[in-house]
C-alpha positions in Angstrom: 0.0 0.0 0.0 2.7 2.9 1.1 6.7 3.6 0.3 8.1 1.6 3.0 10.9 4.5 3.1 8.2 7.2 3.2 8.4 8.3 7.0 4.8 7.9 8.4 2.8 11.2 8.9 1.1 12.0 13.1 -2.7 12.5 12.5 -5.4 14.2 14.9 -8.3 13.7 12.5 -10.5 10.5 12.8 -13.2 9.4 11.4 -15.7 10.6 8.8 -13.6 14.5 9.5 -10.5 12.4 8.2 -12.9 11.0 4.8 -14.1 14.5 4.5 -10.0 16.1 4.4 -8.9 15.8 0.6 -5.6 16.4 1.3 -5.7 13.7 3.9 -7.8 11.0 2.4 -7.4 7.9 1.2 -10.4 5.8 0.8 -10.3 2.6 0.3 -6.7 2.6 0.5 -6.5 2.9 5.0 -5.4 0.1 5.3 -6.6 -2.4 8.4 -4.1 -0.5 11.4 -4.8 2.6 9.9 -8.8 1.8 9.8 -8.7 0.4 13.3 -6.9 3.6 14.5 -8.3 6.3 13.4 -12.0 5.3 13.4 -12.8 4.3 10.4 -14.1 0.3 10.5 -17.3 -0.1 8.7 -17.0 3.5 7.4 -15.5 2.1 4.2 -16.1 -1.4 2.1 -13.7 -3.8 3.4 -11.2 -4.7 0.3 -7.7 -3.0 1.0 -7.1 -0.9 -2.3 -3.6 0.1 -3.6 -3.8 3.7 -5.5 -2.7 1.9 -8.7 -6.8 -0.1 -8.4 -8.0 3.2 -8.1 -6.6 4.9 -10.6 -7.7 2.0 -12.8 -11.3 1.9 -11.2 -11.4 6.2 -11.8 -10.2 5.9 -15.3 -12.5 3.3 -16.3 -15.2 5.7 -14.8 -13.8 8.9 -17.0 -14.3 6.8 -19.8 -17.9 6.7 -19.7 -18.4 10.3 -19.6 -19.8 11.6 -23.0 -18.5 15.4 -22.9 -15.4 17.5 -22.1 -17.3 19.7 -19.3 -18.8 16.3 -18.0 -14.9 15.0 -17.5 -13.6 18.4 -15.9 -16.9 17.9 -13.4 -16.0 14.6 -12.4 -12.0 14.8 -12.2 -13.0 18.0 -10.1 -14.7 16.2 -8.1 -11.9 13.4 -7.2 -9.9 16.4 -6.5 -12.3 17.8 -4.1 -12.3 14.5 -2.5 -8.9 12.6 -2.7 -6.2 14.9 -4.1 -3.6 12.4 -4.0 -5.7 10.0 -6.5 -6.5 12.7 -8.2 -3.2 13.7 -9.0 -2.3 10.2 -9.6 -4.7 9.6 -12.0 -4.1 12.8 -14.3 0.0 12.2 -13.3 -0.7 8.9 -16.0 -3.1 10.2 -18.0 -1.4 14.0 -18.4 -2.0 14.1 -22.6 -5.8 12.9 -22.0 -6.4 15.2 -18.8 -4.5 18.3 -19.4 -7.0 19.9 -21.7 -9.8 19.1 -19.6 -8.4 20.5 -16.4 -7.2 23.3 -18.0 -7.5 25.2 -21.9 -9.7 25.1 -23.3 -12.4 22.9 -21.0 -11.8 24.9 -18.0 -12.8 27.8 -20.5 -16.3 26.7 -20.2 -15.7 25.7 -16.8 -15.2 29.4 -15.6 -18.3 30.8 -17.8 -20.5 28.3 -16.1 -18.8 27.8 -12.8 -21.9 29.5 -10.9 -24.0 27.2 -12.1 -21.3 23.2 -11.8 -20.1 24.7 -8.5 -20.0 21.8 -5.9 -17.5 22.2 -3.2 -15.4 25.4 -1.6 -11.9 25.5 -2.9 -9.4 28.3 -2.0 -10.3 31.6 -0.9 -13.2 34.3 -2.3 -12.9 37.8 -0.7 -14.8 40.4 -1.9 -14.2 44.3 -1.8 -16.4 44.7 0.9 -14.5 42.7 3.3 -11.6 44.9 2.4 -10.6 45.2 6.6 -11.7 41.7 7.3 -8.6 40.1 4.9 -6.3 39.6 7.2 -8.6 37.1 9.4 -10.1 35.7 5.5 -6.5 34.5 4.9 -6.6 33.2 8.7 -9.4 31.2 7.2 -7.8 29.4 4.7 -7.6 25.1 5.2 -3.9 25.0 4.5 -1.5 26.8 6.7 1.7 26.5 5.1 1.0 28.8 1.6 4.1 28.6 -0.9 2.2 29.7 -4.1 -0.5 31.4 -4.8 -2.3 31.7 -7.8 -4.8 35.1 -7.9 -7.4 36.5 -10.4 -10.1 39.1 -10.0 -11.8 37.2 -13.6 -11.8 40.5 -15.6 -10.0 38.8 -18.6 -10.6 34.7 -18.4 -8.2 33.3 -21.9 -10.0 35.1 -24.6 -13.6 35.0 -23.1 -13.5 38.0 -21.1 -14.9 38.9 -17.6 -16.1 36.0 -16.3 -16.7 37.9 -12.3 -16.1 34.9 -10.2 -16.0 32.4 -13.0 -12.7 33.5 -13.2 -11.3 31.3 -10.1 -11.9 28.2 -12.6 -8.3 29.6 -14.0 -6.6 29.5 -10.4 -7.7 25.9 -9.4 -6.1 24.6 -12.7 -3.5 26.3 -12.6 -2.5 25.3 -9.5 -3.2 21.4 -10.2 -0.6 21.5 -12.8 1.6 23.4 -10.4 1.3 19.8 -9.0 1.3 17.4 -11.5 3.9 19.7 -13.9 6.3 21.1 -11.2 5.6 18.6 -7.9 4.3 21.5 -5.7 2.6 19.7 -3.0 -1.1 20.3 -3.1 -0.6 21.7 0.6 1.3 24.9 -0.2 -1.0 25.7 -3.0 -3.6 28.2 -2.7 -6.2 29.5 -5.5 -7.7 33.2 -4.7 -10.7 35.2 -6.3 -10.5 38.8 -6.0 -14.2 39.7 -6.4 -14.1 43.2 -7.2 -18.1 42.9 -9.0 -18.2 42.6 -12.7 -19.5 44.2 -15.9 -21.0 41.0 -17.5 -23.9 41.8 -17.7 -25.5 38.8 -18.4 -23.8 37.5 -15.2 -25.2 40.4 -13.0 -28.6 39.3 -14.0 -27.8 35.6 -13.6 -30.6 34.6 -10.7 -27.1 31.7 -10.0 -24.2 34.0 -10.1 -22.5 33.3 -7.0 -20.3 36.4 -6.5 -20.9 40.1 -5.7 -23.8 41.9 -8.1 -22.7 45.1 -8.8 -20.0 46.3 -11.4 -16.7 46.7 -10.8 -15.3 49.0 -8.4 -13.5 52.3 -9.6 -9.3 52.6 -10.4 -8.5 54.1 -6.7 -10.9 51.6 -4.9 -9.1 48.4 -6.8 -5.7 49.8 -6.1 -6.5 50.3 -2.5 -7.6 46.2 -2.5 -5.6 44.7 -4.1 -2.8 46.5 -2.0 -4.5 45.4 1.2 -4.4 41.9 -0.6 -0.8 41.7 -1.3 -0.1 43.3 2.5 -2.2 40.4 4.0 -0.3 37.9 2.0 2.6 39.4 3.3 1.9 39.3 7.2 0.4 36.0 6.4 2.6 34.2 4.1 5.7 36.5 3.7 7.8 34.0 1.1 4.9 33.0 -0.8 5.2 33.1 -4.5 2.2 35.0 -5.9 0.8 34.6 -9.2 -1.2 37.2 -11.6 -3.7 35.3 -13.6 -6.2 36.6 -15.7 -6.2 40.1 -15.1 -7.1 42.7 -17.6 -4.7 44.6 -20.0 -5.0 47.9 -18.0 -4.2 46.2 -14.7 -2.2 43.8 -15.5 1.5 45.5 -16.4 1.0 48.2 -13.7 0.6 45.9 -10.7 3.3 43.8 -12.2 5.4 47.0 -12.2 4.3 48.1 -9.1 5.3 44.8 -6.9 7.2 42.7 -8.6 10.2 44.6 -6.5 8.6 44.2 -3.5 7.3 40.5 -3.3 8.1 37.2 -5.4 5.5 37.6 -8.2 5.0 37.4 -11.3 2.5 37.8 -14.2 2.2 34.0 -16.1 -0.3 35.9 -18.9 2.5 38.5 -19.9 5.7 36.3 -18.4 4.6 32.9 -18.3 3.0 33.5 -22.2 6.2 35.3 -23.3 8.8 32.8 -21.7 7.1 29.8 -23.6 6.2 31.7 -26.9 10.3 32.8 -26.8 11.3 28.8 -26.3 9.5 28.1 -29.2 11.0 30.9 -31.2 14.4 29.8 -30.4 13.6 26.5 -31.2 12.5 27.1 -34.4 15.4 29.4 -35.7 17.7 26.4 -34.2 15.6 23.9 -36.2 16.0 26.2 -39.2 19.6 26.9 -38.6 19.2 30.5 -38.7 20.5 33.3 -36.8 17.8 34.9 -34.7 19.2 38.7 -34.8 17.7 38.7 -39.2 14.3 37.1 -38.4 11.6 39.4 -39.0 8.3 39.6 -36.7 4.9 40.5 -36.6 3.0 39.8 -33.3 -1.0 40.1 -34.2 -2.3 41.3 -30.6 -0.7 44.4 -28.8 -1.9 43.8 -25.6 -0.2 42.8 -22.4 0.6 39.1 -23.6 1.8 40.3 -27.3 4.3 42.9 -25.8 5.5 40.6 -23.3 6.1 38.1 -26.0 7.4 41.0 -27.9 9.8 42.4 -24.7 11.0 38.4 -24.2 12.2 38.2 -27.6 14.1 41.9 -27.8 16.0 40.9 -24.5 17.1 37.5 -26.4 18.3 39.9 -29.4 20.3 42.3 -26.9 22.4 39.2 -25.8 23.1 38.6 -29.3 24.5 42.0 -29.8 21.9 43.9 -31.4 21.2 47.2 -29.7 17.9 47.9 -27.9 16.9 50.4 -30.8 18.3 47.5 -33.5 16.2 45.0 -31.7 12.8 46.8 -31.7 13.4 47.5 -35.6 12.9 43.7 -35.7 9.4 43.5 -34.8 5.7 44.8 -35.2 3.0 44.8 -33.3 0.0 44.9 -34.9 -3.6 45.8 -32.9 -7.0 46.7 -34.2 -5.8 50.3 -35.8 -3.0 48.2 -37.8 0.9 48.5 -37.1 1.5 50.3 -33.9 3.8 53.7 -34.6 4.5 56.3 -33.0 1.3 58.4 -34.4 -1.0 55.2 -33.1 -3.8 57.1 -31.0 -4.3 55.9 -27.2 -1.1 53.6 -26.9 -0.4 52.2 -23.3 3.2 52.8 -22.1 3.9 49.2 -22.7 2.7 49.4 -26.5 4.9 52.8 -27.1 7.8 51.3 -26.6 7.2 49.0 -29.5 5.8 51.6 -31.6 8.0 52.4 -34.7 8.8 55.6 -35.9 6.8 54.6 -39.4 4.8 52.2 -41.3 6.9 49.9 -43.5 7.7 50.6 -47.5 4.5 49.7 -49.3 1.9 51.0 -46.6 -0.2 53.8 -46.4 -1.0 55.6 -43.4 -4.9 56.4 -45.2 -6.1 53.6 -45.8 -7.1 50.5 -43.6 -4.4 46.9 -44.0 -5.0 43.8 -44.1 -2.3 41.2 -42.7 -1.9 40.4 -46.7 -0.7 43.6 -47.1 1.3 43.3 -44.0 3.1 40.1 -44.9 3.7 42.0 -48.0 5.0 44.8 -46.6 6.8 43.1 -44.0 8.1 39.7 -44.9 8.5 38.7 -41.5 10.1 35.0 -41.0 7.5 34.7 -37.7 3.9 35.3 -37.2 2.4 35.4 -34.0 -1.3 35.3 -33.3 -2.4 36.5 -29.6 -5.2 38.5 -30.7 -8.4 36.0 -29.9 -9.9 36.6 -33.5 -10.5 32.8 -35.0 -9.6 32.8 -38.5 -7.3 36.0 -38.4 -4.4 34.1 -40.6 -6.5 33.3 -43.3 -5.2 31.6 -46.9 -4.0 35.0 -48.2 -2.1 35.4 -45.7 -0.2 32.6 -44.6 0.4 32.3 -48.6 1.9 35.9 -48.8 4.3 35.1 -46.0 5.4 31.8 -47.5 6.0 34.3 -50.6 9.0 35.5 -48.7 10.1 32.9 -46.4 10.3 29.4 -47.2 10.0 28.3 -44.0 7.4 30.5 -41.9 7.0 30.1 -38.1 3.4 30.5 -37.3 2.1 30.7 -34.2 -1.6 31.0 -33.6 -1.5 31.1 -29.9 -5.0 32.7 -29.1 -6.9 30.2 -26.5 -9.4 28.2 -26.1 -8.7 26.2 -29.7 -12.2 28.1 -30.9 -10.6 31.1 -31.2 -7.1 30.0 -32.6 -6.0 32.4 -35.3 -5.8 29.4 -37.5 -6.2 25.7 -37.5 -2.8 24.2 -38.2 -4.2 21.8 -41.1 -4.8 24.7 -43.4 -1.5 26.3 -42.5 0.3 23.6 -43.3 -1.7 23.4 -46.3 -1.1 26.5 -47.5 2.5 25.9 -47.3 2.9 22.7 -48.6 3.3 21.0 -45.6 6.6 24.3 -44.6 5.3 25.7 -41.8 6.9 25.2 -38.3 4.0 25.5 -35.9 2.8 25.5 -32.5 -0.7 26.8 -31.2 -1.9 28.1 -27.6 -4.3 25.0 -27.7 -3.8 21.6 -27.8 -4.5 20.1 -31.5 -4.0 16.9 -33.3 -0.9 16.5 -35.1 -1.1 16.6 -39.4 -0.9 14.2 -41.5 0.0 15.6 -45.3 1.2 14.4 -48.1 2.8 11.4 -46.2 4.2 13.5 -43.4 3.4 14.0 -40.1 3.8 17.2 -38.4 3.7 17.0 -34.9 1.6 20.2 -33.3 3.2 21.8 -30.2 0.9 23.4 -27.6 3.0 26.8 -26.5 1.5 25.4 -23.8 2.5 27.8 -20.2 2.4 24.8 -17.6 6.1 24.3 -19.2 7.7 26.7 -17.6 5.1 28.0 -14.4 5.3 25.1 -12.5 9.5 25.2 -13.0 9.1 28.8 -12.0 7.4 27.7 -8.6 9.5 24.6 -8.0 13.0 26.9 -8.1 11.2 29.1 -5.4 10.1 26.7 -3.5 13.7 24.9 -3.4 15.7 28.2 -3.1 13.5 30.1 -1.5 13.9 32.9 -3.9 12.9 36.7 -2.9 12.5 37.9 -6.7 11.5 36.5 -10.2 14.2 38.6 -12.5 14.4 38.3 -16.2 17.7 36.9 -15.8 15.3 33.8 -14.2 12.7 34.3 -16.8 15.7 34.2 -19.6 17.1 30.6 -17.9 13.8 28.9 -18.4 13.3 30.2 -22.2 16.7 28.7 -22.9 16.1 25.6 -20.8 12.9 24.9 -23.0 14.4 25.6 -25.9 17.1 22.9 -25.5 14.2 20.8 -24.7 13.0 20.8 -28.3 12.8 17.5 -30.1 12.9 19.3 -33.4 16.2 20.3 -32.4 17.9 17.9 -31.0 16.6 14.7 -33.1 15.6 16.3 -35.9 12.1 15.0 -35.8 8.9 15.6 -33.6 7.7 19.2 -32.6 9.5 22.2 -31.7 8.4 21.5 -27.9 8.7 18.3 -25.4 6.1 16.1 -24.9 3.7 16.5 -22.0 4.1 12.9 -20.8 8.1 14.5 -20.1 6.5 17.3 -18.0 8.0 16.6 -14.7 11.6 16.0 -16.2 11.3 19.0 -17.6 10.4 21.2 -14.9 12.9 19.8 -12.9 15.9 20.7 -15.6 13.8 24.5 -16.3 13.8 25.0 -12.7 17.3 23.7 -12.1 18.2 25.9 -15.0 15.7 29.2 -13.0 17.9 28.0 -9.2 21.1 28.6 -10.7 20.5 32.1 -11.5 19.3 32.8 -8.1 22.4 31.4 -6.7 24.4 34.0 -9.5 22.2 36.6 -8.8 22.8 36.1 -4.8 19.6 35.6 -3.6 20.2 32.9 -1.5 23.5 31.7 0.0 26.0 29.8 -2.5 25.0 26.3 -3.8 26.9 24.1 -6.1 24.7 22.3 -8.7 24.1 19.1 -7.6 23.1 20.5 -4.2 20.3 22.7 -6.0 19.8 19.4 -8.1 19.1 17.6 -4.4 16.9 20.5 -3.5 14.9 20.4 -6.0 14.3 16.5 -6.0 13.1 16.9 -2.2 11.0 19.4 -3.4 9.3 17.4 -5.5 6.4 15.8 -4.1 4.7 12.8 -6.0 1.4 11.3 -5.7 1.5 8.5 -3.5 -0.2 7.8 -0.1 1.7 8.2 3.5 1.3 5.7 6.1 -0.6 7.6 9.2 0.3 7.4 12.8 -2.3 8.2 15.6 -1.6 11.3 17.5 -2.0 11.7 21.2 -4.3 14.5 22.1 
């Protein structure tokens, strides 16, 4: 039943209150000591279960459901009820499971999470309870918090404000924190930050579960969110904290405004970028090109298209270019076409990847299409964030391929509905060229006797490594020298690369030996940058191993009371 070299863990719960503990619960896998010791004869059916027969009875119960949302609903609710079969079971089914715990099922999930909601996870506090956060966080069922993940649902993928839908996005994440990076499920903690919402079919939801007005105004939010982060601090003052989901006119400013001050980080603008940049370097490695004279146009100029964007000039300046040299390289194109300087209404972050002009070919009267701008342009890259399905259409993808024989096109917009393009017709288009990888997971393409393997630019990659380095170094900071370390430990990873075959990322079943080289990669810069006191390699490689918690069951000792 249990690692005979696991040491055995003191318990003061019995009985049904132990059943009812998810973190704590084994079912039908007490065995008869622990049964006889902690209450729990005739509360269970008598057969002695190993976690391997429940996986296998689970599974064979996943398989009769008929529909993605029906799937997330039940593997939610072995989560709620036995996180270490839960984990378990998606640990060996990770390819199968990963898009229905997260993108794009969890998608749905969060627009219809007032309505599936079963069972309390994490923490809700609302703007009203603004003075009441310090005893909220008091509240929470774990005590020893390592990362959180926090939203306030205003921007959910590309679906918009979901209110308090939106804590769909922390609970997966945070599972594949665990299944991706070994962060045990008890230093995990998901938070809603329910600041109202402007959906209005949501406000007039008779099931909405979360406050019904519209959000609060600019100075209000501020004040919150800073009382948040201060609670955290008193509370949990080395906990990692992760922005999720916030909007674009949030989003950079609180990352700018904390991420000096406590271990955070954005995964939509950072996460999204260090991935997106792995895959970029991959592809120029597959290509054998040097990445200082590759052209690109990112379609999307919000917070995760200039953080993409930011990434990527940072990888040029280590190759010599100069920061003004670097920008020349790429455009940013948003609703009112190519941002330049004369772009009306730019955030800070866009102007600083505004160019002084419009290329050779373009006029400044009269609307573009991204034909003209491959035309224009002849960028070697394409990058989609922009949540319009269909964006890259056949003209297009064609006039790039005009220019570059091998295009790199990304459509990374999520959930797979509203991917900028499927990869089939991309591929298509380019006679079977084009080196690809999407936000959402899709089948691989078979054409014209080849098959092209389809990389998700999938962000459980690299978040989960991000958290497991913390957790084994107890980092104070996430620095883009970290953020650099894990783009070039993915890229290594790719098996485009190195075998010459396959896709320009890892597999997911590899997940777990990946995020412990990315975040072996991510400790070693906090030991350069001298965060924490000096540690050799292999003694960061030991940390991180006895970080890494895995899904198996602990043998339970009675505790005095």
């Amino acid at each position: 039943m249990h690692n005979k070299n696991q040491k055995p863990l003191y318990l003061p719960h019995a009985g049904p209150s132990l059943l009812d503990m998810p973190l704590l619960n084994k079912s039908s896998a007490f065995s008869e000591s622990e049964r006889i010791a902690f209450n729990l004869e005739g509360l269970l059916p008598p057969q002695y279960e190993s976690i391997e027969q429940q996986v296998e009875r689970t599974f064979k119960q996943y398989q009769q459901l008929t529909s993605d949302m029906a799937r997330h609903i039940f593997l939610r609710d072995i989560q709620d009820s036995n996180e270490t079969l839960f984990y378990r079971l998606v640990e060996q089914h990770i390819e199968l499971m990963m898009p229905i715990i997260y993108t794009p099922t969890v998608g749905e999930a969060c627009q219809q999470f007032s309505d599936i909601y079963r069972s309390a996870r994490g923490l809700f506090i609302a703007h009203h309870q603004q003075d009441r956060i310090d005893d909220i966080l008091h509240n929470a069922t774990k005590r020893n918090i390592k990362i959180i993940v926090v939203t306030d649902g205003e921007r959910v993928l590309g679906l918009g404000d979901q209110g308090i839908g939106g804590m769909g996005i922390p609970i997966g994440k945070l599972s594949l924190y665990t299944v991706c990076g070994g962060i045990s499920p008890a230093y995990a903690l998901p938070v809603m930050l329910d600041v109202g919402t402007n959906n209005e079919a949501l406000l007039s939801d008779p099931m909405y579960m979360g406050c019904r007005h519209r959000r609060i105004n600019e100075q209000q939010y501020h004040e919150f969110v800073d009382a948040f982060m201060q609670g955290v601090k008193r509370r949990w003052p080395n906990a990692l904290i992760q922005f999720e989901d916030f909007a674009q006119h949030n989003a950079t400013p609180l990352l700018q405004r904390y991420k000096q001050e406590y271990c955070c980080f954005n995964d939509d603008i950072q996460g999204a970028a260090v991935v997106a940049v792995a895959v970029m370097l991959a592809a120029c490695a597959a290509k054998k090109v040097d990445i200082t004279q590759q052209r690109v146009v990112i379609v999307g100029a919000g917070s995760a298209g200039c953080g993409i964007a930011e990434q990527w000039i940072a990888c040029l300046r280590e190759r010599g270019l100069t920061d003004e040299q670097a920008r020349q390289q790429i455009y940013m194109l948003d609703r009112d076409g190519i941002l330049t300087t004369s772009t009306p209404d730019m955030k800070p972050f866009q102007a600083r990847l505004a160019h002084a002009g419009l290329p050779a070919g373009l006029s400044s009267h009269t609307e573009h299409s991204l034909q003209d701008v491959m035309h224009a342009v002849q960028p070697d890259m394409l990058l989609g964030v922009s949540g319009q399905p269909g964006l890259f259409n056949e003209a297009a993808i064609k006039a790039m391929h005009q220019y570059c024989a091998q295009p790199v096109i990304l459509p990374l917009s999520n959930p797979s509905r509203l991917a900028e393009a499927q990869p089939e017709d991309v591929l298509r288009w380019t006679n079977g060229a084009a080196l690809l990888a999407t936000g959402s997971p899709f089948d691989d393409v078979s054409l014209q006797g080849a098959q092209h393997v389809i990389s998700q630019s999938n962000n459980s990659y690299v978040f989960p490594a991000i958290g497991l380095a913390v957790v084994s170094t107890g980092a104070k900071r996430i620095t883009d020298a970290m953020l650099m370390a894990a783009s070039k430990a993915l890229a290594g990873c790719s098996p485009l690369v190195n075998q010459g075959c396959g896709g320009l990322l890892p597999p997911l079943q590899e997940i777990q030996a990946i995020s412990k080289d990315i975040a072996l990669a991510i400790a070693n810069v906090v030991v350069q940058e001298g965060d924490v006191p000096g540690l050799s390699e292999a003694e960061l490689r030991q940390r991180i191993e006895e970080n890494f918690w895995t899904a198996n069951y602990r043998p339970y000792l009675r505790k005095a009371f």
